[in-house]
C-alpha positions as CSV (number, residue, x, y, z in Angstrom):
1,X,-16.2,-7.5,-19.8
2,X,-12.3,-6.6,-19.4
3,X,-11.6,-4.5,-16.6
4,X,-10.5,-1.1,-17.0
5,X,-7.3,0.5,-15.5
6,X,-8.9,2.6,-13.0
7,X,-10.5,-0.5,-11.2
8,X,-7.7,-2.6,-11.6
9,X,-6.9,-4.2,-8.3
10,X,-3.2,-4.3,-8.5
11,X,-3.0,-0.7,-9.8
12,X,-4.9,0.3,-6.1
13,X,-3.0,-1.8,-3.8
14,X,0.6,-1.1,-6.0
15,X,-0.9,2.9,-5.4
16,X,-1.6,1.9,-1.7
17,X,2.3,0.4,-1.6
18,X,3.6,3.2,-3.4
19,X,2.2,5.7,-0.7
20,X,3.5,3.5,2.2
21,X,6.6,3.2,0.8
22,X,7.0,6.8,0.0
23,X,6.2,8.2,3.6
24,X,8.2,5.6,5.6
25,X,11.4,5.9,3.4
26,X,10.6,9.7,3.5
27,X,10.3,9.4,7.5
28,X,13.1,7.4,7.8
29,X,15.3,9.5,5.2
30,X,14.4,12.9,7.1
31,X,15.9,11.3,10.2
32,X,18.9,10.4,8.3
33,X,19.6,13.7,7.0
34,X,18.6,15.5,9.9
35,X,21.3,13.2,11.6
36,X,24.1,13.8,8.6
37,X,23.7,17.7,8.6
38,X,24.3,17.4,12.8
39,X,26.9,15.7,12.1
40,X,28.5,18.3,9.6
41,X,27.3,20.6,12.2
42,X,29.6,19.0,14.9
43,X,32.8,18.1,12.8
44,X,32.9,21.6,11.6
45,X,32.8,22.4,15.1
46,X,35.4,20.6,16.2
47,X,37.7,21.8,13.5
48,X,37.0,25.2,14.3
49,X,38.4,24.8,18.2
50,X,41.7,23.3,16.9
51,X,44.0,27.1,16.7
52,X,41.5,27.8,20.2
53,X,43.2,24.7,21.5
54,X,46.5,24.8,20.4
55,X,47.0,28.6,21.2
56,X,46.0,27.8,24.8
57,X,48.9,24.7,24.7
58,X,51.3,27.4,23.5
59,X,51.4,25.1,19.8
60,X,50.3,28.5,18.3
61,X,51.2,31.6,18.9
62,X,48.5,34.2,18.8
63,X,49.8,36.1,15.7
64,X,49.3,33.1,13.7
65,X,44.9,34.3,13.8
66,X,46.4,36.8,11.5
67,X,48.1,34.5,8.8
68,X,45.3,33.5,6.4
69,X,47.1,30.6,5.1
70,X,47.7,29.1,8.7
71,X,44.2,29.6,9.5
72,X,42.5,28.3,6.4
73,X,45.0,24.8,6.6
74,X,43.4,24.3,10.5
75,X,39.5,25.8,9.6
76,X,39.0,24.9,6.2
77,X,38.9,27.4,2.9
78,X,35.8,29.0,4.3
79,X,37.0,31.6,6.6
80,X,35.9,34.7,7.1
81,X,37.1,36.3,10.2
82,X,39.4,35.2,13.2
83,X,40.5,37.2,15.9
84,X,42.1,37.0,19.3
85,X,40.0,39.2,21.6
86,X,41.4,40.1,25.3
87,X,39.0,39.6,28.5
88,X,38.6,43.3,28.5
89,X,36.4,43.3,25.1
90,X,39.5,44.4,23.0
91,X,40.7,43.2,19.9
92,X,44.4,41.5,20.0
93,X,45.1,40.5,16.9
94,X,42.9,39.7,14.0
95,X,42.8,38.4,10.2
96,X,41.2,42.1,9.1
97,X,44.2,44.3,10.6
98,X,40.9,47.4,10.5
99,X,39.7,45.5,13.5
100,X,43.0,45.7,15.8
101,X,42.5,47.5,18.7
102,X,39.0,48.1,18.6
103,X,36.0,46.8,20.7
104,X,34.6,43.5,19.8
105,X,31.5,44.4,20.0
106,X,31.9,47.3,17.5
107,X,33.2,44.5,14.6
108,X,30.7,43.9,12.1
109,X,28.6,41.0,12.8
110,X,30.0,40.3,15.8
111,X,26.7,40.0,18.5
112,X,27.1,40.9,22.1
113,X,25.4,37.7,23.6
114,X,28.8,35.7,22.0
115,X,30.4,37.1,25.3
116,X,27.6,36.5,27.6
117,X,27.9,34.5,30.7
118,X,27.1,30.6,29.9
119,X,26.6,31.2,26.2
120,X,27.3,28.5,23.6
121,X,30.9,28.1,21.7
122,X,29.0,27.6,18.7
123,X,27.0,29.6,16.8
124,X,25.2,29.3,13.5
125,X,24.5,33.0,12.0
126,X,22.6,34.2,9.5
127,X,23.0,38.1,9.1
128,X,19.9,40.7,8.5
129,X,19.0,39.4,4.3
130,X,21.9,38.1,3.7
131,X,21.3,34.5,2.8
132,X,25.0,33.4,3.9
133,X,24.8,31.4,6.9
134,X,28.4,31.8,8.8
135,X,29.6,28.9,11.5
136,X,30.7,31.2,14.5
137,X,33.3,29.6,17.1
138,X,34.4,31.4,20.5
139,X,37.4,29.5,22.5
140,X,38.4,31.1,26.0
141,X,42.0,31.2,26.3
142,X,43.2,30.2,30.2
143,X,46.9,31.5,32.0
144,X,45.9,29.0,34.5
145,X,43.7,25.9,34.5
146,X,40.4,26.5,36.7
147,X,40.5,30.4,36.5
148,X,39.1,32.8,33.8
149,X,39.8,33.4,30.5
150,X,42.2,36.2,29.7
151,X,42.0,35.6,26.2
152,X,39.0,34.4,23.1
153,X,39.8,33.2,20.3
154,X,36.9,33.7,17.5
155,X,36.2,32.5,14.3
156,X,33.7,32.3,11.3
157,X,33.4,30.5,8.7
158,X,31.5,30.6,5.9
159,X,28.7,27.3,5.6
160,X,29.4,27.0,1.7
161,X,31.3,23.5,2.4
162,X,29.0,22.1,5.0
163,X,26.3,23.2,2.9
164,X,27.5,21.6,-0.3
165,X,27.4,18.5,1.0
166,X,24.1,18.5,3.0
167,X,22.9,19.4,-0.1
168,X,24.6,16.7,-1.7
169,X,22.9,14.4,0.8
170,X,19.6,15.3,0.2
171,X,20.0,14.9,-3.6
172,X,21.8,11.4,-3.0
173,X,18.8,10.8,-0.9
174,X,16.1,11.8,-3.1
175,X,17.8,9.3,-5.8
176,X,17.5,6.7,-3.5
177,X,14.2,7.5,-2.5
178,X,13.0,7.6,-6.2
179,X,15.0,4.4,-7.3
180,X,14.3,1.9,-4.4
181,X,10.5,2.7,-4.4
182,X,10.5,2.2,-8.0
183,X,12.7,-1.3,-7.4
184,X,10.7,-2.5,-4.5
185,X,7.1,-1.6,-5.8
186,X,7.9,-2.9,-9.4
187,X,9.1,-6.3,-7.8
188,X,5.9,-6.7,-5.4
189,X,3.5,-5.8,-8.3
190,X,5.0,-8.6,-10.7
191,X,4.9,-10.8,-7.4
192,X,1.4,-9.8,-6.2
193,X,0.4,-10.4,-10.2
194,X,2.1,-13.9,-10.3
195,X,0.9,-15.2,-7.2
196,X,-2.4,-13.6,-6.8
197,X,-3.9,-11.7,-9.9
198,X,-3.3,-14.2,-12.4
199,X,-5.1,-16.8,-10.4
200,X,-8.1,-14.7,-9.5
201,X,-8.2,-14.1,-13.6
202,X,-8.4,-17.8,-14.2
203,X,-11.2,-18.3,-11.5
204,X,-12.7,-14.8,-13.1
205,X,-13.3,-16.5,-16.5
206,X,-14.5,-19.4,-15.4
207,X,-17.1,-17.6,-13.5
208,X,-18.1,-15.7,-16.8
209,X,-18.7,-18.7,-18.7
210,X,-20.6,-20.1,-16.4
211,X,-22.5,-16.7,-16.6
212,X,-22.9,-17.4,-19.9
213,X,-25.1,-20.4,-19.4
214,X,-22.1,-22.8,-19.6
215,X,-22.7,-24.9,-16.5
216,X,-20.1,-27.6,-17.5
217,X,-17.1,-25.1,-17.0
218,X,-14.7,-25.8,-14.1
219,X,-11.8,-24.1,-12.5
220,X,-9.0,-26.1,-13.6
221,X,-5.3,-26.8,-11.5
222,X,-4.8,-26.6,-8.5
223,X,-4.9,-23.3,-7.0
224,X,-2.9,-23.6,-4.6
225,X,-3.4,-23.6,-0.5
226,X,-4.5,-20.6,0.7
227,X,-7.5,-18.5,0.8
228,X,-7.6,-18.2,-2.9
229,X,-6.7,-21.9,-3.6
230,X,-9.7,-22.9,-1.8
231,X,-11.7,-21.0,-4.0
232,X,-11.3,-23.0,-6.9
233,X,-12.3,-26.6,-5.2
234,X,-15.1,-24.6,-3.9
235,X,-16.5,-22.9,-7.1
236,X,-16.1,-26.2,-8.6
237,X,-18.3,-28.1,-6.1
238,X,-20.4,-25.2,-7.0
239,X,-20.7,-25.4,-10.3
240,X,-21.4,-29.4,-10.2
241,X,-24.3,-28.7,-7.8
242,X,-25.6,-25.9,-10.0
243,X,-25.3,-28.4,-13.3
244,X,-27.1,-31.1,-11.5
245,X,-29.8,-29.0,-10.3
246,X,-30.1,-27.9,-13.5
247,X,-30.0,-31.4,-15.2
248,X,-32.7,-32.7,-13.2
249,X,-34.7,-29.8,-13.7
250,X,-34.5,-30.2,-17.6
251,X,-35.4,-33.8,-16.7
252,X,-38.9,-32.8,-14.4
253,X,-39.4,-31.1,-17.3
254,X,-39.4,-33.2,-20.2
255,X,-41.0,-35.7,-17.7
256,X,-43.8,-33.5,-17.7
257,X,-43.4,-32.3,-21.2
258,X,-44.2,-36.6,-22.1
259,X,-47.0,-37.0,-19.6
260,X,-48.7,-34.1,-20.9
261,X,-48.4,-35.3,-24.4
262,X,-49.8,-39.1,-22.9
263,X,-52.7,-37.7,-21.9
């Protein structure tokens, strides 16, 4: 009786592959991404200290955090907000001339804990329900090497780009994912169906004509050397020891099927 779908061998183990396959490259993908989005992370980062950096060389002058054009060439298109902010809390100079002048602390958006002792130069903000994430960079300003700052330059930019492309990542991901477990368990199904399936079919009819009182049936070839190519030299012996039982049995009988009649 032919097998149906459901209890197909190959279609459990190519299921069994298929979930293997899908939580390992899903593992390993998560760790790739995670690592890509860091890395956007950092690069934006670092491009986002450069007019920091160069106004503490003297390579920039301070009023250049107030020409958008300057800024968005060193940042990126993103920007938002940049502002030179004195050690006193005060605004210098800044992109929004409204915020000249006045405490940092009372700029929109701007958090206290920026300015506090030890904090990070990189922050990652995501304001009350808004759902725009901003990259936030703060870059101390030093008159001399080795004393404090007398000057901060800060920065934000909007995560639109970075973004973009960490979605981009997942989606080029999520191909790959769908295309290479497709690839891989399509080529070890036809494989496991060459090389094991099809010979356990040929030893599987065998078996059901011998079921079917054919005791003269034999696996034939050679079915190779492993565990399943013994199988066929073994049913075989089988099937000879089963047909000779059952010959001599036939014989007994009509033996004493003739003396019976003799009598």
């Amino acid at each position: 009786m032919p097998r149906s779908l459901a209890h197909s061998l190959i279609l459990k183990i190519g299921a069994v592959m298929l979930v293997i396959e899908v939580i390992a490259f899903t593992i390993t993908g998560a760790y790739f991404v995670r690592r890509f989005s860091e890395q956007v992370d950092q690069r934006v980062a670092e491009r986002m200290r450069i007019p920091g950096m160069l106004i503490s060389q003297r390579l920039l002058s301070y009023e250049s955090v107030t020409d958008a054009a300057t800024m968005r060439k060193l940042v990126g298109d993103d920007l938002v907000e940049g502002m030179v902010v004195g050690a006193n809390g005060i605004v210098f100079q800044a992109l929004n001339p409204a915020h000249v002048g006045r405490r940092v602390t009372e700029v929109p958006g701007v958090r206290q804990e920026w300015f506090a002792p030890g904090a990070p130069s990189f922050w990652l903000v995501r304001e009350g329900n808004v759902s725009q994430t901003d990259y936030v960079t703060l870059a101390p300003i030093y008159a001399v090497e080795g004393r404090a700052p007398f000057l901060y330059t800060l920065l934000r930019v909007q995560t639109t780009q970075a973004e973009r492309e960490k979605r981009d990542m997942v989606r080029l991901f999520a191909a790959g994912l769908i295309i290479t477990v497709a690839a891989t368990s399509l080529a070890i199904l036809i494989i496991f169906r060459l090389m094991i399936v099809a010979r356990l079919d040929r030893l599987g009819r065998v078996f059901r004509q011998v079921e079917s009182g054919d005791l003269s049936a034999r696996a034939q070839g050679h079915g190779g050397r492993d565990e399943i190519g013994a199988l066929f030299p073994a049913f075989n012996r089988m099937a000879a020891r089963l047909d000779g039982t059952m010959a001599e049995m036939v014989a007994e009988v009509a033996e004493r099927k003739r003396a019976e009649d003799a009598l």
